[in-house]
N, CA, C and O of each residue as an XYZ file, in Angstrom:
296
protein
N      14.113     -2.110     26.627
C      13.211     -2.959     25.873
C      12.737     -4.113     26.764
O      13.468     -4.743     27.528
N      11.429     -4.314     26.575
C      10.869     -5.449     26.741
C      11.601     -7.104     27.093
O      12.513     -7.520     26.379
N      11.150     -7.790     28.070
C      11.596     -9.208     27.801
C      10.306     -9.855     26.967
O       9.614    -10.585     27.676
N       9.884     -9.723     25.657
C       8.346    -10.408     25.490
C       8.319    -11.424     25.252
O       7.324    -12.145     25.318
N       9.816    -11.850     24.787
C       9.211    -13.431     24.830
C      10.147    -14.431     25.912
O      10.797    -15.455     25.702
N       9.880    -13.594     27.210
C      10.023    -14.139     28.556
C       8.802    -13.708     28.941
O       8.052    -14.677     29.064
N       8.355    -12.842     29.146
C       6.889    -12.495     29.527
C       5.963    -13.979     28.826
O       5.421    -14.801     29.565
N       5.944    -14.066     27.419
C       4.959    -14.758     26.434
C       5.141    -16.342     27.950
O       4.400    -16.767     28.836
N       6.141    -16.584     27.592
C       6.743    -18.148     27.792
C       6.257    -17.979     29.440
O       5.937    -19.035     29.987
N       6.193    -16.920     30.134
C       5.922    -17.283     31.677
C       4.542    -17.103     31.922
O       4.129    -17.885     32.777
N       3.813    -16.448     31.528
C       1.935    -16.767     31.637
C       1.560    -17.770     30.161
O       0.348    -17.960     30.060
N       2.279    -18.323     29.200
C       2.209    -19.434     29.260
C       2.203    -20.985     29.706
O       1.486    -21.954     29.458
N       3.558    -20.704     30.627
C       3.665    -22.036     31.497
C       2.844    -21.869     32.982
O       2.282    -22.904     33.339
N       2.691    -20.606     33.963
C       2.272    -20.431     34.934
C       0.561    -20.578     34.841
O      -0.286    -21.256     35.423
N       0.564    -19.707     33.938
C      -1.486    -19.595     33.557
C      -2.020    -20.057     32.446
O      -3.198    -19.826     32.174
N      -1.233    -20.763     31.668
C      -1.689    -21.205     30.511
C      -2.445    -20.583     29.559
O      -3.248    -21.141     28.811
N      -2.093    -19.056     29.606
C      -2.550    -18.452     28.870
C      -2.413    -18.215     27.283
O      -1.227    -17.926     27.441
N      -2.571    -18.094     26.000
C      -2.771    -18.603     25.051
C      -2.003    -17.205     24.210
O      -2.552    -16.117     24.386
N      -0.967    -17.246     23.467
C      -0.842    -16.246     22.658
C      -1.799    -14.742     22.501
O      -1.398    -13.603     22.743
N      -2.948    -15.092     22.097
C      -3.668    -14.475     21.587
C      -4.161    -13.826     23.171
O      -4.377    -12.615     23.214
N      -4.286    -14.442     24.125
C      -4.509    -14.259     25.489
C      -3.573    -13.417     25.920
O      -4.074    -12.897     26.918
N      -2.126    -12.816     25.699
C      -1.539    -12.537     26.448
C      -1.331    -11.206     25.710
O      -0.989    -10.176     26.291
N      -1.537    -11.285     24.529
C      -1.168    -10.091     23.498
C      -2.762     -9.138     23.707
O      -3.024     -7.991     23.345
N      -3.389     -9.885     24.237
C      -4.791     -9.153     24.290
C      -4.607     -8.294     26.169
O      -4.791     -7.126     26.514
N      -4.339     -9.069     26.677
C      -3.876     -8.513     27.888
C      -3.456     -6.676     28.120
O      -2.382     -6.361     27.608
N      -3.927     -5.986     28.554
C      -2.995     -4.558     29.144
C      -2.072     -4.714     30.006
O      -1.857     -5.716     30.688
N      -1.504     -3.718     29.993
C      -0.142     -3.328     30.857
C      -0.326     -3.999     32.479
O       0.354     -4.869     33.023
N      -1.166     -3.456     32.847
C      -2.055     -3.403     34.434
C      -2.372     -5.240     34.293
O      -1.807     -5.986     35.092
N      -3.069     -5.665     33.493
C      -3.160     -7.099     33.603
C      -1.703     -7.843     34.157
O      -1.366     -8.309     35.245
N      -0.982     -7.692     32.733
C       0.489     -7.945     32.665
C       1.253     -8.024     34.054
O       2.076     -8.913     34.270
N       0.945     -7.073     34.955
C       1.823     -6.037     36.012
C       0.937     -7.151     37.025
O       1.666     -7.809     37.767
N      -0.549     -7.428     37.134
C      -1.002     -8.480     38.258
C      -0.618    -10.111     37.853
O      -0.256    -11.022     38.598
N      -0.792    -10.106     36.716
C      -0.174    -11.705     37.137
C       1.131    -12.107     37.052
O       1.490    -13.278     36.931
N       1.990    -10.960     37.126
C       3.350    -11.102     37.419
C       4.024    -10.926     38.733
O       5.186    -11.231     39.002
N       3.041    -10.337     39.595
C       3.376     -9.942     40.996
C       3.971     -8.776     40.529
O       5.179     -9.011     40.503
N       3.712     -7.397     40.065
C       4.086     -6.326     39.965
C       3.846     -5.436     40.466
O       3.044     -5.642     41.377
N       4.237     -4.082     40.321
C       2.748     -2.946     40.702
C       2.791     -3.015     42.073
O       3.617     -3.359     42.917
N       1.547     -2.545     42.056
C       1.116     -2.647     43.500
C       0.237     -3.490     43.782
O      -0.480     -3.910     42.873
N       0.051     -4.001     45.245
C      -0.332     -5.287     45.667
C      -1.915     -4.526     45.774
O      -2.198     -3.411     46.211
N      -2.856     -5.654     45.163
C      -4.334     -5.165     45.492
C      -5.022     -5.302     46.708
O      -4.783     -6.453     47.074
N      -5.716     -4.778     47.496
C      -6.130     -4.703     48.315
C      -7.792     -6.026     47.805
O      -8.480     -6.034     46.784
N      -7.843     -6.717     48.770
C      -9.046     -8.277     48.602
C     -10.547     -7.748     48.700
O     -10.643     -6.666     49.279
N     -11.465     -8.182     48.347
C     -12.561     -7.113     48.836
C     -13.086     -8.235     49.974
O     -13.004     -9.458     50.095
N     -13.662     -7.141     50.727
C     -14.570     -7.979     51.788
C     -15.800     -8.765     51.764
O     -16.455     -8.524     50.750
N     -16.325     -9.613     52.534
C     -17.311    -10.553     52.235
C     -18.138     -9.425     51.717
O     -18.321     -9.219     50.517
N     -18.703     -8.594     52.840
C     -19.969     -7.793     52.046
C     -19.735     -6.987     50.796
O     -20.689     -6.407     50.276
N     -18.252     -6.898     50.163
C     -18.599     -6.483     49.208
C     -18.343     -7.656     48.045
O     -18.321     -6.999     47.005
N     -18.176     -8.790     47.760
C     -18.432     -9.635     47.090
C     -19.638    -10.038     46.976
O     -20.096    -10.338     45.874
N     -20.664    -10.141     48.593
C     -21.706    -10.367     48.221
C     -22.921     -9.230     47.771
O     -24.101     -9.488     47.536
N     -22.236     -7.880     47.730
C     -23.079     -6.722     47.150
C     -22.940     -6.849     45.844
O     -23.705     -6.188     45.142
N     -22.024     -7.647     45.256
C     -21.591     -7.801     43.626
C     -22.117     -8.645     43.082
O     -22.507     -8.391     41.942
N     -22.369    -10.040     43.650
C     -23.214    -11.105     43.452
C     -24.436    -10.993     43.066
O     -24.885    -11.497     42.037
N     -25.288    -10.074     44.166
C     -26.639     -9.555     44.195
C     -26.613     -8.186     43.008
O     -27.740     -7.757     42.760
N     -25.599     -7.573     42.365
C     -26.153     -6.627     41.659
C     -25.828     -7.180     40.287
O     -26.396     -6.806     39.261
N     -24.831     -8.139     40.344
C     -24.203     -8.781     39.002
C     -24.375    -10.265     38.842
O     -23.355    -10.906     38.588
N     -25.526    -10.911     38.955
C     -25.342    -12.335     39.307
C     -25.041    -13.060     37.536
O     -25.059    -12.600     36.395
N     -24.776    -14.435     38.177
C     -24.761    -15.012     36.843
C     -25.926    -15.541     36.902
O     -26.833    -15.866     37.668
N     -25.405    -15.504     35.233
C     -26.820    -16.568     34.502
C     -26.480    -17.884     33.505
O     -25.320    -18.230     33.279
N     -27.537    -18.498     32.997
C     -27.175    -19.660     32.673
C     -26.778    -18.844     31.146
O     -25.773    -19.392     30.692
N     -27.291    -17.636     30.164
C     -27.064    -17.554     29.355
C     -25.361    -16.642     29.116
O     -24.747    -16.690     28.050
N     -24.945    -15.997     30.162
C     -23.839    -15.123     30.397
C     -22.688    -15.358     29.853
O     -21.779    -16.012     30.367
N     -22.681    -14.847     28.816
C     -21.219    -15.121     27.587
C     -21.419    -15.574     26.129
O     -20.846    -15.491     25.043
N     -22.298    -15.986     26.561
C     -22.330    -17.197     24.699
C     -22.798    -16.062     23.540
O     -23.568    -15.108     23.646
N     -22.487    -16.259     23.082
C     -22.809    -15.566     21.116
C     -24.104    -15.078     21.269
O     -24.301    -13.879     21.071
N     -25.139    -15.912     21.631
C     -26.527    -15.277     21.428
C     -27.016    -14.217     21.873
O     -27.941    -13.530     21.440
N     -26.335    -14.094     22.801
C     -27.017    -13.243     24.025
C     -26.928    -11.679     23.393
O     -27.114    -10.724     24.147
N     -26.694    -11.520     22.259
C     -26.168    -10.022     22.123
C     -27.801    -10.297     21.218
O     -28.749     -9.540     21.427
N     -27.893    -11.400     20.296
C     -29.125    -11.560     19.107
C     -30.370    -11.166     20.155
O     -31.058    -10.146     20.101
N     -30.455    -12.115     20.994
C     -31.515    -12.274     21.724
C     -31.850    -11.260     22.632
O     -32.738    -11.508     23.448
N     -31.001     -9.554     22.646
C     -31.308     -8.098     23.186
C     -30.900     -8.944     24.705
O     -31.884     -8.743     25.417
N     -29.905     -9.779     25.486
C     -29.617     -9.872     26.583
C     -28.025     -9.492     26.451
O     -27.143    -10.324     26.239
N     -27.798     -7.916     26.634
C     -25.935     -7.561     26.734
C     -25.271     -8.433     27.461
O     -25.721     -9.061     28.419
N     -24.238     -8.480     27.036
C     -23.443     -9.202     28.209
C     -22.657     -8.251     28.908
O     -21.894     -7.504     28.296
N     -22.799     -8.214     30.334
C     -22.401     -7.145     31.256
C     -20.648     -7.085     31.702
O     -20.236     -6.217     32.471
């Protein structure tokens, strides 16, 4: 069994992550901000900046409207 409420209490105090934040979380989340798993490999400049240029932000990116106003949020 589970430690969950050692898990809850340590990306609470480390990341300040929020109940509802941590229970929403997957396994694989769980497993990276615990130092688990396997270690991820970093991406390289050019591919951060191939992500930038295909995914940029915007000033509207997240908020409530954006779904009314036919702009998805990606």
């Amino acid at each position: 069994m589970l430690p969950w409420a050692a898990l809850l209490r340590i990306t609470a105090m480390r990341w300040a992550w929020t109940p509802s934040e941590f229970w929403a979380a997957t396994p694989r989340e769980l497993e990276a901000v615990l130092g688990l798993g396997h270690p991820a490999n970093g991406l390289k400049r050019s591919e951060l900046d191939q992500l930038i240029r295909t995914h940029p932000d915007t000033a509207t990116c997240g908020r409530a409207g954006d779904q009314k106003e036919g702009r998805p949020h990606d």
